[in-house]
N, C-alpha and C positions, 0 to 999 in steps of 0.2 A: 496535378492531383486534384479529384474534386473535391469542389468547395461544399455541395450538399451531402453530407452525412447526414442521414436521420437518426433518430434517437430507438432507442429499443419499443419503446413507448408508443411513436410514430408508427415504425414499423408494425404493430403488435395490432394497432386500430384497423393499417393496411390492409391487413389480414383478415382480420374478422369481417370487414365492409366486403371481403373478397376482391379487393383491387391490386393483389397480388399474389403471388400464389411461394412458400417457403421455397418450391426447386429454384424460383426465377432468384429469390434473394439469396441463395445458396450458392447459385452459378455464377451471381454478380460479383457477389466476395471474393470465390474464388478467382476469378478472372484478374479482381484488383489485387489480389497477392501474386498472382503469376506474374502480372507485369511492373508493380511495383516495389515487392518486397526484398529484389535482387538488391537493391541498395540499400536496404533499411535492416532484413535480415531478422526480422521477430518473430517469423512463424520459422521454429527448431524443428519440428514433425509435425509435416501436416498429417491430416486423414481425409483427406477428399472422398473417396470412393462411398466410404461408410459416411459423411456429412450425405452425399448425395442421397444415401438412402433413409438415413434417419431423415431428412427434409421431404421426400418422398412419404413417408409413413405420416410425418406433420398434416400433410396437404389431406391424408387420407383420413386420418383423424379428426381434423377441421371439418371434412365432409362429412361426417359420422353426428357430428354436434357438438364435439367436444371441444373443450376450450379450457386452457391450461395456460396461466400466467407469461411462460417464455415458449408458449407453443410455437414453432414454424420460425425461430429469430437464431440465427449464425452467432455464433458467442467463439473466444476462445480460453484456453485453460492455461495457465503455471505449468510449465515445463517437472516442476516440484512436485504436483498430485498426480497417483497412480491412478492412471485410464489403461484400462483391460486391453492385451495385442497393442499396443504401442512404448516405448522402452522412456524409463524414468532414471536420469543420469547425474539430474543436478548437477551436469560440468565434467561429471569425473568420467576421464579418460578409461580407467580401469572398470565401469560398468556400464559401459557405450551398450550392452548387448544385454544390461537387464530388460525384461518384459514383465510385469506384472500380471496376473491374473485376475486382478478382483478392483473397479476404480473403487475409487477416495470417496468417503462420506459425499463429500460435496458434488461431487461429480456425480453421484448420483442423484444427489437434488437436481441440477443441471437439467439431466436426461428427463427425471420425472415429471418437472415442471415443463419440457415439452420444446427446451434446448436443441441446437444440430447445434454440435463441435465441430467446429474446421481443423482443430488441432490445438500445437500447445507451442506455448510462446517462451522466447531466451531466457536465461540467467545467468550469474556467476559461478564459478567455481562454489561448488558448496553453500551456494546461497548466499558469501561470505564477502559482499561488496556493494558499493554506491554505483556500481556500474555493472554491465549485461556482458561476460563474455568467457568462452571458455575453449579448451582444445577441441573439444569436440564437435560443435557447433559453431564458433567464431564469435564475432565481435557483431552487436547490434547496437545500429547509426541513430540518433535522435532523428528525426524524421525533420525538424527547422533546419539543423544543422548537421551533417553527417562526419563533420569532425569532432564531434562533442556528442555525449555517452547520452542515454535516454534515464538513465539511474538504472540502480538497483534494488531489491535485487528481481522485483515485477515491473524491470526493463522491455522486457518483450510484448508485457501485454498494454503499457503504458505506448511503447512504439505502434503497436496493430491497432489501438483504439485511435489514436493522431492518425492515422495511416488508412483508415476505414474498412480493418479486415475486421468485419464482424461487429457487430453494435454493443459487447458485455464483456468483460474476462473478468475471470477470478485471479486473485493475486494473495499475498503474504506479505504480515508484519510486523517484527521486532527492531529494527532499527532507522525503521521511516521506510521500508521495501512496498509498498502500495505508496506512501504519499509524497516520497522525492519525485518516482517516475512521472507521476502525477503531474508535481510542480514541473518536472523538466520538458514534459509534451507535453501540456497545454490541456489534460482531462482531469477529469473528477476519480475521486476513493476516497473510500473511507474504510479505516481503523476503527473494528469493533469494539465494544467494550469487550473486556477479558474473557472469554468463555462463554460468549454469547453465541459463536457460531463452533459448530465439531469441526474438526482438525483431523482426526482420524484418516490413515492413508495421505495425508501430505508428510512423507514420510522421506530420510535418505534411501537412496537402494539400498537394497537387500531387510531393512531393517522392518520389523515386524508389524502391522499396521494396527494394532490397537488401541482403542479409546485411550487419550491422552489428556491430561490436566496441564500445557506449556506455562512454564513460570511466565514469558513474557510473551511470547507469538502469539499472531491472530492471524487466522483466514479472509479475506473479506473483498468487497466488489468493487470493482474500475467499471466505467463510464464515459460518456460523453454530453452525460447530464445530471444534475444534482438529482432529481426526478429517478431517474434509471437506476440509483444506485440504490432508492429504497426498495424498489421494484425486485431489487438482484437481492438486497441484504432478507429483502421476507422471504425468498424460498433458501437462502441462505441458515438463515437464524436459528438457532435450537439445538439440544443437550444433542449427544449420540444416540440411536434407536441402542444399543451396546452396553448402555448404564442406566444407572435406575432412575436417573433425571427426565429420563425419556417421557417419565411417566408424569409428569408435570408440564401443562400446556404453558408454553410462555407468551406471555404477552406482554413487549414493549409499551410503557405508558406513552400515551400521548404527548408530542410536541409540547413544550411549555407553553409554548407561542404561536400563533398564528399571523402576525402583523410583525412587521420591522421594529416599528415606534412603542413594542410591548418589552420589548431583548433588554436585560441589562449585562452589556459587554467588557468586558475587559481587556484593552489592547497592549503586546507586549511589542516593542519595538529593536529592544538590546536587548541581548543576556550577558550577563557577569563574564563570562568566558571565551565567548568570541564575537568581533564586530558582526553587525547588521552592514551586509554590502547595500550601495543605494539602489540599484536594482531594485531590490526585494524588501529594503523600505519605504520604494514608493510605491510599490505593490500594498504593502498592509496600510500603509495610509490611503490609500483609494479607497479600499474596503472600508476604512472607519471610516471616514469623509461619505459616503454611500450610508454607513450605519447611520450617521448622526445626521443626516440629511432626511431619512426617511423616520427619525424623529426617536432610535433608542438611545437610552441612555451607555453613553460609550466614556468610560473613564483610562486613566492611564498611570495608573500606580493604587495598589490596593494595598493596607496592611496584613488581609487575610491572605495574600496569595503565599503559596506555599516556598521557602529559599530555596533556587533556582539552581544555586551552585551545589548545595546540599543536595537538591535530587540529583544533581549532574554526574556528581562521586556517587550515587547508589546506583542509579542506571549502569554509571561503565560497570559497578562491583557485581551485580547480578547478573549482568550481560556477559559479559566477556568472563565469569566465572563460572556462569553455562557451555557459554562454547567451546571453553579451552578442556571440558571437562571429556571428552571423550579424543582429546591430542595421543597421538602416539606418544609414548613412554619416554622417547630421546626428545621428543620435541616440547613434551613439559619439564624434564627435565633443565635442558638451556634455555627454558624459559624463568624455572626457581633460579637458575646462576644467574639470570641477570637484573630479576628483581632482587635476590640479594645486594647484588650492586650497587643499587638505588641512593641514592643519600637520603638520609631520615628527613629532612624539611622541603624534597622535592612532593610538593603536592600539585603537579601537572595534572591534566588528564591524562597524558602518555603514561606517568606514572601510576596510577590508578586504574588504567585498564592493565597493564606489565600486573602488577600487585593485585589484580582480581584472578589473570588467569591462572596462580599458584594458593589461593588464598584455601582456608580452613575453612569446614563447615560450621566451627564456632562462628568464622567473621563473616559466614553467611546469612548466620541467624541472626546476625547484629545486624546486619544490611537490612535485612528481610523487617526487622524491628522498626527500622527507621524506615520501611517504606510503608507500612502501618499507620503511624505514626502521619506521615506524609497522606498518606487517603484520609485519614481522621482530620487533617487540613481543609482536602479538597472538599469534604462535605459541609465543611462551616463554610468555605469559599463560596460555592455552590448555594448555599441558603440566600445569598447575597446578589450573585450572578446566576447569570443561564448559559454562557460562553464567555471562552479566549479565544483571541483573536491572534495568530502568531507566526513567524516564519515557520517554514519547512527544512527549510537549510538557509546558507548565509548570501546562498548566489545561484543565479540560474544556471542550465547545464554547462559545465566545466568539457573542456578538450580530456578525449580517451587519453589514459594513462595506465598504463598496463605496467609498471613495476612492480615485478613478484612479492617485495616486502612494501606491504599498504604505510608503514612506519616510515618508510624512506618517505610516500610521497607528502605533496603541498597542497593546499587548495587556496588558490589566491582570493584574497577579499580587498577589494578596489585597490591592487595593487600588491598587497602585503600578505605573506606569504603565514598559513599555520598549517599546522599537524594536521593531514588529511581526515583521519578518524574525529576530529575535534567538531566537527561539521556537524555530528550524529546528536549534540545535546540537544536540537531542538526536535529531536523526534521525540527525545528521553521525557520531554516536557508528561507527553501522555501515553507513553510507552510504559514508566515506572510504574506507575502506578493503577495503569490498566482500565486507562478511560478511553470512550471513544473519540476519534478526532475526525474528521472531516476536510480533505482537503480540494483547496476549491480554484481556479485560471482567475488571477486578479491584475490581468493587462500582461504589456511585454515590456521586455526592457528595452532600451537605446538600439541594440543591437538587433531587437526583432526577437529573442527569445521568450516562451515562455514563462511567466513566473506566478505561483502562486501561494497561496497563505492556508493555513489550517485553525480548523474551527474546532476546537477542542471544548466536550461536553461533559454532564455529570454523568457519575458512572449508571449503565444501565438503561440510560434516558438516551441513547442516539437517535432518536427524532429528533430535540431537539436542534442539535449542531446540522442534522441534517435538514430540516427545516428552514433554519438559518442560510443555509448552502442554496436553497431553490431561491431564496426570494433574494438572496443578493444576484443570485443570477438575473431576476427580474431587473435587478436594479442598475448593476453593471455590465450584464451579459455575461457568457459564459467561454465553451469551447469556440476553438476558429481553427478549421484546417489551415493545414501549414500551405501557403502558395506552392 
């Protein structure tokens, strides 16, 4: 595979100097999917025909004078967002044959700012996993290793960016789905703050595509540079043209920071709940050792940071008491018989997702209180800091494991086996409460795997974390195609 990848950014200068023209980067792409995506398996529906011709119209545009952000650069999309004449399945068997008419908000940012789509890349069943696969589509290979999962559930485009089909994809995320894949290839994403970017049309099939307020999801860009992904989140960013927010220009404040030695960092190395494999603790130590080298202040236990375990039990209650909310009626039901089962002093997380997905809209407002509460933290934290520095999960990419009950499976941490779902508190970290996170390739393990760490900012302020992201790259470097 090649080792030069350029950046969107690269590419986008190419362009304008006229030292390339969008058909020839359009043709290249697709060339490198035809011949190596048989094994890797991320691009789910291509669209070459129409890439071919929107790259066409790019070149023609270019010649006209015009000049547009993502003008004339190959990108690909989440299998998850409605694109017009190509079929949106999210996995499920039963609407292989939906077509949409009308793309996704974003997708139409994409096009305007002057995007060719090659297509749209794997996911899960439902969107409903740490890994990429489904009856429809199959199973997509991490591109290091192809016996080990790329994550989920922006598997596909976290595989096509390692894989160099296309230099952008957009992706999704409630449960680390942009920043596992991330960590597990070896690129950049970031997790927006809450309702920074429309969501509109990233929709199940059939289900109606109107402006949306998601308790906890976010839209938002993959990469193969910290750089590229501000580049994606600016024509990304902003209310729905659909609601009356629209009418309010938004403007991201500036970076806190512009220098390393200005950052004041807080690094988290354990959580209360599941171990730190050494992998991925020598991962977040590189980064702080790079932090405190280039002269910020990097501390390692604050009394402002908000309880870990406490947000761990509100994330599963609000999560998993979202998604079980539209369960078939038999299948919520044998879900209440088994959390009645429960014993009153199992306070697991098994337990606490089981007891979200039948739980009351009283104890959601209790949840909802306590994650309030928990933001009214983050902003005294924040007074104090600029970033966290933190795992994304407990271990690099894990071997596919396709058992139908995610409860059954395990995920080993150096050895020692836990509740596969238990994995997801460190997304929860800035999922709950709807900050943005940034995550970023911080070396490889033993094994040669990818591993990276997430940069979690204050809310609103994602320059910051993402600013943070370019200059560790400076400092440690960044992506590396996979040999």
């Amino acid at each position: 595979m090649e080792r030069n990848l350029p950046s969107a950014e690269e590419l986008a200068a190419a362009l304008r100097a006229g030292e390339v023209t969008s058909a020839d980067l359009t043709d290249e792409a697709i060339t490198r999917i035809e011949q190596d995506d048989k094994s890797i398996n991320a691009i789910c529906v291509p669209d070459f025909d129409r890439a071919r011709a929107a790259a066409r119209e790019a070149d023609r545009a270019r010649a006209r004078g015009e000049d547009r952000p993502l003008l004339g650069i190959p990108v690909t999309v989440k299998e998850s967002y409605n694109i017009a004449g190509l079929p949106t399945t999210w996995g499920m068997p039963f609407h292989r044959d939906h077509v949409p008419a009308e793309d996704a908000v974003q997708v139409s940012r994409l096009k305007a700012a002057g995007a060719v789509v090659l297509g749209k890349t794997n996911v899960p069943l439902g969107l409903q996993d740490i890994q990429s696969f489904n009856e429809v589509y199959g199973t997509t290979n991490n591109p290091w290793d192809h016996g080990r999962t790329p994550g989920g559930s922006s598997g596909g485009s976290a595989a096509a960016l390692a894989s160099g089909f296309g230099a952008l994809s957009i992706g999704s995320d409630i449960g680390g789905s942009l920043r596992t894949p991330a960590h597990f290839c070896g690129v950049y994403a970031h997790k927006p703050t809450l309702g920074l970017a429309a969501s509109r049309g990233m929709v199940p099939p059939r289900a109606p595509a109107f402006p949306a307020e998601p308790d906890l999801a976010v839209v938002g860009p993959m990469a193969r540079t910290a750089r590229d992904l501000t580049l994606l989140l600016d024509v990304m960013a902003g209310p729905d043209p659909l609601t009356l927010g629209a009418a309010h220009d938004l403007r991201l404040p500036p970076a806190r920071h512009e220098r390393l030695r200005d950052f004041r960092v807080l690094v988290l190395e354990e959580h209360p709940l599941i171990p730190t494999g050494s992998a991925v603790r020598a991962g977040v130590n590189r980064v702080a050792d790079a932090l405190a080298d280039g002269g910020a202040r990097v501390e390692r236990h604050s009394p402002l940071l908000p309880d870990l375990t406490e947000a761990a039990m509100l994330y599963a209650h609000l999560f998993f008491s979202g998604a079980a909310a539209r369960f078939p009626v038999e299948a919520y039901e044998e879900l209440r018989t088994e959390a009645c089962a429960l014993r009153a002093d199992d306070r697991s997380l098994d337990a606490a997702r089981l007891r979200a997905t039948v739980s009351t809209h009283r104890d959601w407002i209790a949840a909802n209180d306590g994650r309030e509460l928990h933001r009214h933290g983050w902003r005294q934290f924040f007074a104090e800091f600029d970033a966290v520095v933190c795992p994304v999960t407990p271990t690099p990419a894990f071997p596919h494991d396709h058992d139908p009950d995610s409860r059954k499976r395990r995920i080993c941490v150096d050895g020692v086996e836990y509740p596969y779902l238990d994995q997801l508190v460190w997304a929860g970290v800035a999922t709950m409460p709807g900050l943005p996170a940034t995550a970023v390739p911080a070396g490889r393990s033993p094994e040669g795997l990818p591993v990276g760490v997430q940069l979690i900012g204050p809310m609103f302020e994602d320059r910051t974390p993402l600013r943070l992201a370019e200059l560790l790259e400076e400092k440690i470097g960044g992506f590396q195609a996979p040999g």
